[in-house]
C-alpha positions in Angstrom: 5.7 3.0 47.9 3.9 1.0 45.0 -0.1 -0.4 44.8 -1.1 -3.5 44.7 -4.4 -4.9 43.6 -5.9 -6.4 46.6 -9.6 -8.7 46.7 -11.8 -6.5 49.6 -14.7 -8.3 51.3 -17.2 -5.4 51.1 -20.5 -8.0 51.7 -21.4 -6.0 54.7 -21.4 -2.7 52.9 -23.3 -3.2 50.0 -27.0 -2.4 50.3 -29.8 -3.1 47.5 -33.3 -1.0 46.6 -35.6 -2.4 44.5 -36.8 -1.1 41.2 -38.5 -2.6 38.3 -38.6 -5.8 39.0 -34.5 -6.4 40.2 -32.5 -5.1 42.4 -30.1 -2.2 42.0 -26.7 -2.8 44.1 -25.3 0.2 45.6 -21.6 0.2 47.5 -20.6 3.8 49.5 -23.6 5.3 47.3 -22.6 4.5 43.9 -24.3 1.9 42.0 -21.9 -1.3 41.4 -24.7 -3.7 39.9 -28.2 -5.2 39.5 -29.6 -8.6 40.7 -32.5 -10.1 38.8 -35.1 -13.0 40.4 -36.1 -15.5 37.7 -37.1 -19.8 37.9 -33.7 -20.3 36.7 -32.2 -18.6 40.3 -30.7 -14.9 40.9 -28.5 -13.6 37.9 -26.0 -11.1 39.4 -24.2 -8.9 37.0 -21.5 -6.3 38.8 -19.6 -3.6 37.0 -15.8 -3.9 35.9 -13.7 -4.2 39.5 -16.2 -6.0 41.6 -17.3 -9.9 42.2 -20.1 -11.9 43.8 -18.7 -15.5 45.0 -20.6 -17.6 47.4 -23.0 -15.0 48.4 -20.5 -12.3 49.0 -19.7 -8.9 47.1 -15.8 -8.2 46.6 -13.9 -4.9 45.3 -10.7 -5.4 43.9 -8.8 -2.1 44.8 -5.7 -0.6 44.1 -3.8 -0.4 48.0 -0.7 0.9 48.9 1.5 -2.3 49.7 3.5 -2.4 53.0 7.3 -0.5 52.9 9.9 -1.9 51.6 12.4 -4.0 54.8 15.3 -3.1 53.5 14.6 0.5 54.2 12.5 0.5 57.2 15.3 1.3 59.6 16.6 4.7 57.7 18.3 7.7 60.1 17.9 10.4 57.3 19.6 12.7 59.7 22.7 10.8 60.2 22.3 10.0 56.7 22.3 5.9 56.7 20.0 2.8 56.2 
């Protein structure tokens, strides 16, 4: 087994209160960023691990990548791969 760093679409799980004057982005309860309304457009500004493109939030994650083939069909009891 080994991790890979993987780009999650969270958009639909990130949720946003207001408080002095911007926008406090929160993602399973934790805060992950702010987004501020000024003339020039929205400023977004995420923590470390997270991205906003296109109007969507993503997470980059560490997940475990798929087994290895080569050892998918294993009999451990009969002691071959």
């Amino acid at each position: 087994m080994s991790f890979e760093k993987k780009r999650l679409d969270i958009t639909d799980r990130v949720t946003g209160r207001f408080s002095a004057g911007q926008m406090n982005l929160y993602f399973e309860k934790e805060q992950i960023g702010t987004m501020s309304f000024g003339q020039n457009g929205n400023q977004v500004s995420l923590k470390n691990g997270y991205e906003e493109e296109n109007h969507s939030f993503f997470q980059y994650a560490d997940v475990l990548s798929k087994q290895d083939e080569k050892y998918v069909d294993c009999d451990e009891k009969n002691g071959w791969c």
